[in-house]
C-alpha positions in Angstrom: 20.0 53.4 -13.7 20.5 57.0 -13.4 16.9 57.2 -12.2 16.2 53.6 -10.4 12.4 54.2 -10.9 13.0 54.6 -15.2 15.4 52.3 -15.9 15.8 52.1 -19.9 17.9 50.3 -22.2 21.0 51.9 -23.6 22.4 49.2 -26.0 21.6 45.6 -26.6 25.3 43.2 -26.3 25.4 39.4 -28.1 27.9 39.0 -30.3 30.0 36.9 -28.4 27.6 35.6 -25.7 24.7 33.6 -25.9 24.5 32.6 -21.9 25.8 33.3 -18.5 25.5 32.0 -15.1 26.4 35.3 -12.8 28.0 38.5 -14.1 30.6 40.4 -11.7 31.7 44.0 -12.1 35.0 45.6 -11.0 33.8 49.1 -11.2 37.3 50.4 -10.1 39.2 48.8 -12.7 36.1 48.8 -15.5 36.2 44.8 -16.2 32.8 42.6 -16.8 33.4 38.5 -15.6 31.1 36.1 -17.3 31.1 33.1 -15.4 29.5 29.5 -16.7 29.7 31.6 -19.8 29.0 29.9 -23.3 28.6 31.5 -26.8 30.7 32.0 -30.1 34.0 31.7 -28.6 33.4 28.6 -26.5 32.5 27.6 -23.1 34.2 29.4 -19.8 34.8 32.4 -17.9 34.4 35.9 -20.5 36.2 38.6 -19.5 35.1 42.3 -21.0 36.8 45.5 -21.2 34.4 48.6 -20.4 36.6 51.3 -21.2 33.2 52.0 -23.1 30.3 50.4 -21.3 27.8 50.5 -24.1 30.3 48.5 -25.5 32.1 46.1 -24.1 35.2 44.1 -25.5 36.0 40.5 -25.0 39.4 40.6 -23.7 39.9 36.5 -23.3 37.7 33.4 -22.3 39.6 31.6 -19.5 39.2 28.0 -19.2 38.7 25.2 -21.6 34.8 24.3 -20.9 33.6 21.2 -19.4 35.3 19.9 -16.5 37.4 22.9 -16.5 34.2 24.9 -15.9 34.1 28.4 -13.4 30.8 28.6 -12.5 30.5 31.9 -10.3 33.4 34.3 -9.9 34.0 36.5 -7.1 36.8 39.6 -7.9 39.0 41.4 -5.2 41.0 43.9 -6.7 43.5 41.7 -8.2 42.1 38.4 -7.2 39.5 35.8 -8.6 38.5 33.3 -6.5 36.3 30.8 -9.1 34.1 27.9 -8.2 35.1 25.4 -10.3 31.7 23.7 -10.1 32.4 20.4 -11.8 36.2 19.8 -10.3 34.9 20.9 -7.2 37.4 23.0 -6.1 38.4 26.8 -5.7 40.5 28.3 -8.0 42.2 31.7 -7.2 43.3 33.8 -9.9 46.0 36.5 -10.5 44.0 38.9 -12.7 46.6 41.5 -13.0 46.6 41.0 -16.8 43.0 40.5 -16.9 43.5 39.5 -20.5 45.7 36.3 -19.5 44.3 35.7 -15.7 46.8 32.9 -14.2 46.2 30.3 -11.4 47.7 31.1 -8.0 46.4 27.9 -6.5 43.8 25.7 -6.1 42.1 23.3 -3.3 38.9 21.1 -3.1 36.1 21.6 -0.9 34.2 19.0 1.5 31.8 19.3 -0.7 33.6 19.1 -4.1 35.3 15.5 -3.5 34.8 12.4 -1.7 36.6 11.8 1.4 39.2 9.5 0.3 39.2 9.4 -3.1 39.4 11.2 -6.1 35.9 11.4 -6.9 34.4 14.7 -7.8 30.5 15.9 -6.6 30.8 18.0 -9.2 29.3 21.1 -7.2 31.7 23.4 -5.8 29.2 26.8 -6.1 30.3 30.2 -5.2 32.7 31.9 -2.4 33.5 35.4 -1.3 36.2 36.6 1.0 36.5 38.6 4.3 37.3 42.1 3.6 40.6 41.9 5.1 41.2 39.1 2.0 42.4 36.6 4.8 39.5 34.1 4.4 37.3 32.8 2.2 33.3 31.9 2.6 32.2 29.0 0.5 29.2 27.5 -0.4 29.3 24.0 -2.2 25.1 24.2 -3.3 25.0 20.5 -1.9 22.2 19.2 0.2 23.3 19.3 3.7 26.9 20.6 3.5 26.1 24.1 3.7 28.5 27.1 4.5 32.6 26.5 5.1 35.2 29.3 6.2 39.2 29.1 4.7 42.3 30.4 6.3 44.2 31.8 3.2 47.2 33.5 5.0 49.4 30.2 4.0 48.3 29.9 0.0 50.3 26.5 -0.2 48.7 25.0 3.0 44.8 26.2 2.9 43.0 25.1 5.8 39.5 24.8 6.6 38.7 27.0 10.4 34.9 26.6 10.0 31.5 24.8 9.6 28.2 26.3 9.8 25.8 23.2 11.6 22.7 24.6 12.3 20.5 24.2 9.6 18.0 21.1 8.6 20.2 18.6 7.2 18.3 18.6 3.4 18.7 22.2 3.2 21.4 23.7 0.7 23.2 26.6 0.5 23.6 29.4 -2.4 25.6 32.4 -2.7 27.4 34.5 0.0 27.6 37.9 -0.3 30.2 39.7 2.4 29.4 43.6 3.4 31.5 44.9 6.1 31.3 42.7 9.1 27.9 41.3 7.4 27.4 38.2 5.5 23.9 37.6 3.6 23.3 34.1 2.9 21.2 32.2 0.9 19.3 28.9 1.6 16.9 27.9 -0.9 14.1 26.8 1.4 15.4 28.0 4.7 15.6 32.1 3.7 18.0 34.5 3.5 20.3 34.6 6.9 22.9 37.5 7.9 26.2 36.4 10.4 28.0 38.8 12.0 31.7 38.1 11.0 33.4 40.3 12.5 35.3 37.3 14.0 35.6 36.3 10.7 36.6 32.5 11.1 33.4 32.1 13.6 30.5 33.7 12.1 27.7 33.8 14.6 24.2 34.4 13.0 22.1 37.2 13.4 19.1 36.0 12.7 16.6 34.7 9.3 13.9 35.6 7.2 12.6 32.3 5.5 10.7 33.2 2.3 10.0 29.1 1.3 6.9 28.6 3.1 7.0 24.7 2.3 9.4 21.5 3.5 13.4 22.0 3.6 15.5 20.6 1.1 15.1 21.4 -2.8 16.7 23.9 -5.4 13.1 25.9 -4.3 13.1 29.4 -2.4 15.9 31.8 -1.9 18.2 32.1 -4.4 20.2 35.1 -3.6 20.4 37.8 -0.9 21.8 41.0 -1.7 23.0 44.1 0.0 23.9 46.0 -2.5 22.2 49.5 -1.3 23.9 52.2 1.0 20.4 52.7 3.0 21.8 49.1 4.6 18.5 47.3 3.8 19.0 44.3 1.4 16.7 42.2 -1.1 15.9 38.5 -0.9 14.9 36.7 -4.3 12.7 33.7 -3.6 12.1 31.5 -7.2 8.6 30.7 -6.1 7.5 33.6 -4.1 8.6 36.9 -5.0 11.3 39.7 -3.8 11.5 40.5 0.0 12.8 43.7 1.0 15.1 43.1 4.4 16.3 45.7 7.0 19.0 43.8 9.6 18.5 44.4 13.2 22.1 45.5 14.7 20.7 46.3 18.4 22.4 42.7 19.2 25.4 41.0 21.8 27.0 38.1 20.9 27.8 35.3 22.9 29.8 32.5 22.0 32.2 29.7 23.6 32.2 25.8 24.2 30.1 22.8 25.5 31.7 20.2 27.1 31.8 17.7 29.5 32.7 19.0 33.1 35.7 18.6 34.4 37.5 19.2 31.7 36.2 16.6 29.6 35.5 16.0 26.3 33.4 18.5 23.8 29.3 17.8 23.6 28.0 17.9 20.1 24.2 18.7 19.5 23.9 20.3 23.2 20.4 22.7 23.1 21.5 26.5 23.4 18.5 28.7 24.1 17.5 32.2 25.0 14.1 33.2 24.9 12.7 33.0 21.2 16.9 32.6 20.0 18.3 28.8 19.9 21.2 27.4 18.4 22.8 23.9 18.9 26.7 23.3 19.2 28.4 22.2 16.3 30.9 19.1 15.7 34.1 20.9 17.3 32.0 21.3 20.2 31.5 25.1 19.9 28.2 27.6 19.6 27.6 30.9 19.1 24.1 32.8 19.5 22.9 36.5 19.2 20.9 38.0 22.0 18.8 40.9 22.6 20.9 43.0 25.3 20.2 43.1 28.6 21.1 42.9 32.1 20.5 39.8 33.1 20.3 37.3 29.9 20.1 33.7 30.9 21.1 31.1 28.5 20.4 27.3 28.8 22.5 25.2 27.9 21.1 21.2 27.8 21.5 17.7 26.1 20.4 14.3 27.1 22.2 12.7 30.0 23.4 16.1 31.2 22.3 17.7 33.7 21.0 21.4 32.7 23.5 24.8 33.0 21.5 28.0 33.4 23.9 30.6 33.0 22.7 35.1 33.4 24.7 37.0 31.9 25.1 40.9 31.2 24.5 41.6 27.3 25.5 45.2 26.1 25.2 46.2 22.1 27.6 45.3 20.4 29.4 43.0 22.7 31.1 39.7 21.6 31.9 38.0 25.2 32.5 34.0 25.3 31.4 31.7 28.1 33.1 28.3 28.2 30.1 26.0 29.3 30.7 22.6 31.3 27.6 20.4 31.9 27.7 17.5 34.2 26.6 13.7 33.7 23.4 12.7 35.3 23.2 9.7 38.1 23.5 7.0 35.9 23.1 3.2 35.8 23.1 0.0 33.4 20.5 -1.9 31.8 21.1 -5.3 30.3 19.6 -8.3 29.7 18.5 -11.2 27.3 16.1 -11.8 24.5 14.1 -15.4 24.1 11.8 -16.8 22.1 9.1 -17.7 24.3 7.9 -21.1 22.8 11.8 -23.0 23.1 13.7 -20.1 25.5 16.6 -19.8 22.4 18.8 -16.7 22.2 17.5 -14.2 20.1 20.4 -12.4 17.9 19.8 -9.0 16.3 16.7 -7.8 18.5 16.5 -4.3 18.8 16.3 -2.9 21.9 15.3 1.3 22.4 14.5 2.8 25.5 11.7 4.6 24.1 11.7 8.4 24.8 15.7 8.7 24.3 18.6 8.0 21.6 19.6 4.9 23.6 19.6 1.8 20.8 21.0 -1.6 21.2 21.0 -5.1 19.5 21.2 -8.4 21.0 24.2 -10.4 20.3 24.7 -14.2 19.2 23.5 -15.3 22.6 20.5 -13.1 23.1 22.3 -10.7 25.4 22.2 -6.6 25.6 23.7 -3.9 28.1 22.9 0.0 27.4 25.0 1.6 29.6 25.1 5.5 31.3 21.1 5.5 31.3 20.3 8.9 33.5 18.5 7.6 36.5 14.7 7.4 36.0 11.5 5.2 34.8 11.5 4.2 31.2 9.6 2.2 28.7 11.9 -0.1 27.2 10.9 -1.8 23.7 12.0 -5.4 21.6 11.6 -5.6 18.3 12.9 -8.6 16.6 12.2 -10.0 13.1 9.8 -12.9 13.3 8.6 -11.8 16.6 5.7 -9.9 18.5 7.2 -6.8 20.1 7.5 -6.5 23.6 7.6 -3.1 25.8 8.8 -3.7 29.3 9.3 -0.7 32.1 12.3 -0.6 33.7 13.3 1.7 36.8 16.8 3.2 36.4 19.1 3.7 39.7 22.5 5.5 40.1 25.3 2.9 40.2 23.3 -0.6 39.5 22.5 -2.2 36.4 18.5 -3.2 35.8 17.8 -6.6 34.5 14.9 -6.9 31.9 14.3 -10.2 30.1 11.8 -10.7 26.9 10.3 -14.1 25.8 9.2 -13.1 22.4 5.8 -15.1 21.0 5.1 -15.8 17.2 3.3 -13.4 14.9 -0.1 -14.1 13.3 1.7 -13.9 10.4 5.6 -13.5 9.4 7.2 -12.4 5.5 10.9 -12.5 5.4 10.6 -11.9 2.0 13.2 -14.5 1.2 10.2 -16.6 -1.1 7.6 -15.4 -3.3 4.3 -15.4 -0.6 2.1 -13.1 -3.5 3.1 -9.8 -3.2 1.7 -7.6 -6.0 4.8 -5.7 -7.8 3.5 -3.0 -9.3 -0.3 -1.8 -9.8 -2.4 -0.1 -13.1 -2.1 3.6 -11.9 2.1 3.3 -11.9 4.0 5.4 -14.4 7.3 5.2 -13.3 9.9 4.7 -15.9 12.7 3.3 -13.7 13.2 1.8 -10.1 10.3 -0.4 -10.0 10.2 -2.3 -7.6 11.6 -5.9 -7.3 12.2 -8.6 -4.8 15.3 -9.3 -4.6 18.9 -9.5 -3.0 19.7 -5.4 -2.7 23.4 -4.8 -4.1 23.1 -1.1 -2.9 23.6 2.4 -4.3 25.7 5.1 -2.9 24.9 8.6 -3.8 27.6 10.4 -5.7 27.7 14.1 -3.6 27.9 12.6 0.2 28.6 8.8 -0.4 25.8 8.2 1.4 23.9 4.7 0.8 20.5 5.7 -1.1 19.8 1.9 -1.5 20.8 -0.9 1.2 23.6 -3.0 0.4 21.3 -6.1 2.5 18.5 -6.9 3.2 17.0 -6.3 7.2 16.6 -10.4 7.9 19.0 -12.0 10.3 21.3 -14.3 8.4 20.9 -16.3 6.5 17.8 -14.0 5.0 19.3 -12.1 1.9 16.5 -11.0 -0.3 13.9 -7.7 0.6 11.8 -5.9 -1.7 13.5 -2.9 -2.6 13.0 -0.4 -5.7 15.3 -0.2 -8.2 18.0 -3.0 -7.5 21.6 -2.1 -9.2 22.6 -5.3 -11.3 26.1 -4.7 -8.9 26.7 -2.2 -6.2 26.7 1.3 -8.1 27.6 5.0 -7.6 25.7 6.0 -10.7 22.4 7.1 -8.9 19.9 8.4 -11.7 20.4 4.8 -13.0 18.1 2.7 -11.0 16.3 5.0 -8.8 12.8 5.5 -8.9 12.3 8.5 -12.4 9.1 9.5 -13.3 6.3 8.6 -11.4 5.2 6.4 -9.2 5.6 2.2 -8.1 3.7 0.5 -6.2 4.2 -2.8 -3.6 1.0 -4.6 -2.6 0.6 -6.9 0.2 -1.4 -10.7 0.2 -4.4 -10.3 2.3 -3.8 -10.2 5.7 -6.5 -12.1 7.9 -7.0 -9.8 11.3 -11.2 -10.5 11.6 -11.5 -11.4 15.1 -8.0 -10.7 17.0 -8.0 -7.9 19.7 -6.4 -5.0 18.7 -4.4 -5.8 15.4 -1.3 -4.6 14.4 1.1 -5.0 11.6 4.6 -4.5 11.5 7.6 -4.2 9.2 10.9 -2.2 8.9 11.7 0.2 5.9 14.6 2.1 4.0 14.0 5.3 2.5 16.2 7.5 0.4 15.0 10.8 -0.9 17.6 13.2 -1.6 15.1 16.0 -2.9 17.6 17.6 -5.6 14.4 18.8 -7.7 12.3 21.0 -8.1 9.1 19.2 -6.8 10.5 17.9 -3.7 7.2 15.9 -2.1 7.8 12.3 -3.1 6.9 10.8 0.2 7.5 7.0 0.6 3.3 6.5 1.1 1.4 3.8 3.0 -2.1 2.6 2.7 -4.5 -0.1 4.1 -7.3 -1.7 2.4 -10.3 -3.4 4.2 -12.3 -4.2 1.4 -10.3 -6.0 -1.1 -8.2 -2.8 -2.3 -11.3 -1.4 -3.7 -10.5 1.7 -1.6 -7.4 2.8 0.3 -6.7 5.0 3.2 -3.3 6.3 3.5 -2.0 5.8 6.9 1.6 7.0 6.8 3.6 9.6 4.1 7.8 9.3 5.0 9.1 12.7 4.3 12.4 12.4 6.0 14.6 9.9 5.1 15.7 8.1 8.8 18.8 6.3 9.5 19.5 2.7 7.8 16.4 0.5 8.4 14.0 1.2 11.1 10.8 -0.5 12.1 7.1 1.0 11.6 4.3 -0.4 13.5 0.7 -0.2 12.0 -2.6 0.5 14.6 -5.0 -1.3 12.2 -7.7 -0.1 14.3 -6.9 3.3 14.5 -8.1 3.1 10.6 -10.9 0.3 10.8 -13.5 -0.3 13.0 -13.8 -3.8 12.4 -10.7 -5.3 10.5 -10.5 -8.3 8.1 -8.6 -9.4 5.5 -6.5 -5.9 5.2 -4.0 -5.2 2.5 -1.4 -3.1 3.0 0.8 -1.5 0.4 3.7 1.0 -0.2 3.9 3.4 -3.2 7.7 4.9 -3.8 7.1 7.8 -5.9 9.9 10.8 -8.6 8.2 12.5 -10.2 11.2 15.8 -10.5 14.1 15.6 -13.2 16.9 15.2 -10.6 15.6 13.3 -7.6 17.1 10.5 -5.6 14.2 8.2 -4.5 14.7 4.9 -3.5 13.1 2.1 -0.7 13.3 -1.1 0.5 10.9 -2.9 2.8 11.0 -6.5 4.4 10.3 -8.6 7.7 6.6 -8.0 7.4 4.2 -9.4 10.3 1.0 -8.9 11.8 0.4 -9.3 15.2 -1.8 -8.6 18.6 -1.1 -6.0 20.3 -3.1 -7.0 23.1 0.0 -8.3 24.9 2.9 -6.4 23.4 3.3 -5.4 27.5 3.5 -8.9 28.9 5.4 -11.8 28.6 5.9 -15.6 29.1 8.2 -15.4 31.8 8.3 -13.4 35.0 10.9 -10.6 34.6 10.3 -6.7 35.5 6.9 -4.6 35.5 5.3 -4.6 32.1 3.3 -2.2 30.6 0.0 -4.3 31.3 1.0 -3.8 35.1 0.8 -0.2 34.9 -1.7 1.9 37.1 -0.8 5.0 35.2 0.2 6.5 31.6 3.9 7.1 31.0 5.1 9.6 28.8 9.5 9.9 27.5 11.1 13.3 26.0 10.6 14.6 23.1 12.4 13.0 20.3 14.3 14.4 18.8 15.4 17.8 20.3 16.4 19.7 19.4 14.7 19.2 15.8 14.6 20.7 12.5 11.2 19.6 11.7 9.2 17.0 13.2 9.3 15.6 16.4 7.2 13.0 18.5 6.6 11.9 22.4 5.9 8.4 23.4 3.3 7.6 25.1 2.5 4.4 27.3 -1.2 4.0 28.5 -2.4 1.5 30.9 -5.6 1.7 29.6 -7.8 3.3 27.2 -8.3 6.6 28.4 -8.8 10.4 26.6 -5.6 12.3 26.0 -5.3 15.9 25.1 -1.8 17.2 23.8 -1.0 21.0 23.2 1.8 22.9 22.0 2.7 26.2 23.4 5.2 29.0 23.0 7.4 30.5 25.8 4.8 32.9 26.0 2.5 30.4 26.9 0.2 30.6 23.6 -1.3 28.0 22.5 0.2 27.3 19.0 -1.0 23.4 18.4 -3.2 20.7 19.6 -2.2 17.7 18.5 -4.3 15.0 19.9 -7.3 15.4 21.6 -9.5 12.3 22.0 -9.2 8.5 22.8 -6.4 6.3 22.9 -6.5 2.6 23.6 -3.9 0.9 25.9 -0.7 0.6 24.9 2.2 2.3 23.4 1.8 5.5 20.7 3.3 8.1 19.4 2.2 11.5 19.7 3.7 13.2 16.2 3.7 17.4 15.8 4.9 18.2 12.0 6.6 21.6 13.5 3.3 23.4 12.1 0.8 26.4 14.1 -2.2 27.2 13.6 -3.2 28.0 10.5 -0.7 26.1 9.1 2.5 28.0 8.6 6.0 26.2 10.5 6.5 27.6 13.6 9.5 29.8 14.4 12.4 28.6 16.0 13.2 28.7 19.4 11.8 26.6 22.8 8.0 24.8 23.4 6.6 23.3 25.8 4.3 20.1 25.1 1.8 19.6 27.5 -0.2 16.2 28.0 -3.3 15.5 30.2 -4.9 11.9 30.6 -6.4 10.7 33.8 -5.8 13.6 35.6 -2.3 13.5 35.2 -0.5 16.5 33.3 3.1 16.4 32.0 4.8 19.0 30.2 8.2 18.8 28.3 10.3 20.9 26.6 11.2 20.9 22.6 13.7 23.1 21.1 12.7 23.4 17.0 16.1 25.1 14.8 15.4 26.7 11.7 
């Protein structure tokens, strides 16, 4: 490497070696490391002399090969710290006899072992320490877990000091690389990313370069970022795309501090912190920390729901690091509670879910039909019941500081109701499936827990209120199981088809159901949406109404516009296809409680209560949910009556970067869904939008932070 633009061979090494994971140099001391090494001497970490680098010496292998497998190295002077992939743990090594390297100790990582037992992920990945040697940077190469920070000053009590938050939750973490006060960061499909660290056990990130142009989560995109050249640009190597070449920005201030709740109260977690084009959210300890162009006057916002908004100016210089403690106060507040019936004998409904649409507020109705959702910021809101067996209602409900608002639903039959717990001729499985495993069955679900997180892939019951036990579901364990790859969906696709549903001649039709979805996306072919389709003529043609990306939270319920698809309904079908088709994914879904219903009076009622939606003189429109967001996001949107709706997206400049609805709606509750993506169809950059609507004459605009 002489002359970087001719490169040539000089000799040709394989005796002992057949494979390696990552190579490290120590140039000072002239030692090779080998790590997730394998060849003629067996499988571990080969260490080589090069006294003569043309040819190098094996002075040992170190470890014993599967689980005792080291699968990067990093070397500090005298120290190894090894990621001991399949034990999930660090091991740091005296390598003053590089010939017989010796442990010094050893811990596990979040990542590495689940909480409470002794159960390994199998995945501890790489680390690198701060150059003082006092801490330790690792990353554990499991979705969602990302990038952790060690104390080392007390070896024989190692603690943890921090957790990077703010990425998507799929995406996963590669190899850190420490240069000076620099770290360089890789994130398979969310870029390369540089932290200052000069507070080393509160890295505050610079900024990103995201080379993945497609949907987070995956073992796709950037696999390493390296700043290995004195000019002080570094490299980005992207698996699918190519090699970026990276110069960091260092004309910066740093800002960084707390959210809580004022006075003195307790931290806020997920609380919006914006400046201009730069966001960031606050993590689980209740702290944040964001870069920002200098300035004089620099204003950050700092916002979450049920808080009122802190706008704070401050003076930026380069190079600063100054910390700003900030306390937000509670909105006005009140109470809402009431009672869920069914409308044809006025008997408590248990298990009803009530949302007031617009916000994270959730609750369910208990034995005797009763709610309360307390600490609801003062204001108008469209409040909807969905219960299994039932039509869903959506009341309005007018919030005021210190009272509670009474709402009460009478809840009228479906046209039609499945609760799945009897065989009503559903179609398992169809002549264009080729999945191997998972198909799906109907059945009681015994549940799956994934191995890395101990997250549920698979419920362990069905959504029906007792005594319903059965669901369809793919893949059912013959007994609640951790092995994953199993009974998941592998190799293709399966498919759940519906009876004919008979909706000729009702105003407005709708069908609804609730879902589970699981897709864990460790592959390399990440799309397996959870896909939904409707058939009008007999399933001689489908249209695909709905693709789940994203896995949500635990069941959730899914309502169907059959008119937005046909004109003029019949007998529809309705099916769901569950789909693998990568080496390593973790797919699984469940659906049950399936209905079809009017939705001509989804805003009325039996009984007189508060105003409904059919009442309403004007459109109502709630916040944009969620935000801030990783990727998509949605608005909901009440409409008296049928009217034209136009919905843009702009940037803080003002620029229009999305329209995402333009055209007729009919009365009645929707949601107005942006995927994250701008014109021409790239995702949009982080930082703050506003989403404007206009119906009637009426325009609203709202603000939605996106993170990156």
């Amino acid at each position: 490497m002489a002359d970087p633009d001719h490169p040539h061979t000089v000799s040709s090494f394989h005796s002992n070696l057949y494979g390696a994971h990552t190579i490290e140099l120590d140039t000072a001391r002239g030692l090779l490391y080998a790590a997730g090494a394998a060849g003629a001497s067996g499988q571990g970490l080969y260490i080589y002399s090069l006294a003569d680098p043309t040819n190098p010496v094996l002075l040992t292998v170190y470890g014993n090969g599967f689980p005792d497998y080291i699968h990067t190295i990093h070397v500090d002077g005298l120290r190894g710290y090894a990621s001991m992939g399949i034990l999930g743990t660090v091991r740091i090594l005296d390598l003053t006899d590089p010939a017989h390297p010796t442990t010094i100790t050893e811990f596990g990582t979040p990542g590495g072992l689940t909480p409470g037992t002794t159960l390994s992920h199998g995945s501890t990945h790489s680390a690198w320490n701060s150059v003082d040697g006092r801490y330790l940077y690792v990353t554990d190469e499991v979705s969602g877990v990302g990038l952790y920070v060690y104390d080392l000053l007390n070896l024989s009590n190692i603690r943890q000091v921090y957790r990077y938050e703010g990425l998507p939750p799929r995406t996963v973490a590669h190899d850190p690389v420490i240069r000076g006060n620099l770290q360089f960061q890789a994130y398979y499909t969310a870029g390369a990313r540089v932290y200052d660290v000069s507070n080393p056990a509160w890295p505050a990130e610079i900024g990103y370069y995201d080379t993945f142009p497609g949907r987070d989560g995956g073992f796709q995109g950037c696999w390493e970022a390296a700043p290995m050249f004195p000019s002080g640009i570094f490299i980005a190597s992207d698996i699918e795309t190519g090699l970026y070449v990276l110069r960091v920005n260092t004309n910066y201030g740093i800002v960084r501090g707390t959210v809580q709740q004022a006075p003195n109260g307790p931290v806020i977690v997920g609380a919006a912190v914006t400046q201009g084009a730069a966001s960031t959210v606050s993590f689980s300890d209740g702290r944040y920390s964001i870069v920002v162009d200098p300035g004089s006057a620099v204003a950050l916002t700092f916002s979450q729901f049920g808080y009122e908004t802190l706008t704070k100016t401050l003076s930026v210089t380069p190079g600063s690091d100054q910390t700003f403690n900030a306390s937000l106060r509670l909105k006005d507040a009140g109470t809402l509670s009431g009672v869920v019936q069914r409308g044809s004998d006025a008997s408590p409904l248990s298990e009803a879910e009530i949302a007031v649409l617009g916000t994270p507020l959730r609750a369910l109705t208990d034995a005797n039909g009763a709610f309360t959702i307390a600490s609801i910021p003062v204001g108008s809101y469209q409040v909807r019941c969905v219960r299994a067996g039932q039509v869903p209602r959506v009341l309005a409900a007018t919030i005021t500081k210190g009272s509670t608002t009474a709402l009460s639903y009478f809840l009228a039959s479906p046209l039609s109701y499945d609760d799945v717990e009897a065989d009503r001729g559903w179609v398992l499985g169809d002549k264009f499936d080729d999945a191997t495993t998972g198909l799906w069955v109907r059945g009681v679900p015994n549940g799956t827990i994934y191995i890395r997180t101990g997250e549920p892939i698979q419920p362990g019951r069905d959504h029906t209120p007792d005594p319903g036990a059965a669901c369809f579901v793919t893949g059912n364990a013959l007994v609640p199981s951790t092995n994953s790859l199993t009974d998941c969906v592998q190799g293709g696709q399966t498919t759940l088809t519906s009876p004919a549903l008979h909706l000729g001649g009702f105003t407005d039709p709708r069908i609804g159901y609730w879902r589970w979805y699981a897709n864990y996306f460790f592959e390399f072919t990440p799309d397996d949406p959870l896909v939904t389709q409707l058939s009008n003529d007999g399933g001689q043609t489908w249209v695909s109404v709905d693709s789940l990306y994203e896995p949500p939270s635990g069941w959730t319920y899914t309502e169907l516009n059959v008119a937005n698809t046909f004109a003029h309904p019949g007998d529809v079908f309705l099916r769901f296809i569950a789909q693998n088709r990568g080496d390593f994914g973790l797919v699984e879904a469940a659906i049950d409680d399936i209905s079809s219903y009017s939705g001509s009076g989804i805003g009325a009622q039996a009984a007189p209560a508060a105003p409904v939606l059919a009442n309403m003189t004007a459109s109502m429109v709630g916040r944009p949910h969620p935000s801030p967001t990783h990727g998509p996001a949605g608005i909901d949107l009440a409409l008296a009556r049928t009217a034209r709706v136009r919905a843009d997206v702009f940037d803080v400049q003002g620029r229009l970067v999305r329209t995402i609805q333009d055209g007729t709606l009919t009365a009645g509750l929707h949601v107005l869904s942006w995927d994250g993506s701008i014109v021409g169809g790239s995702r949009g950059p982080a930082g703050s939008y506003w989403v404007r609507i206009s119906s009637e004459g009426v325009t609203t605009s709202s603000r939605l932070v996106v993170l990156r």
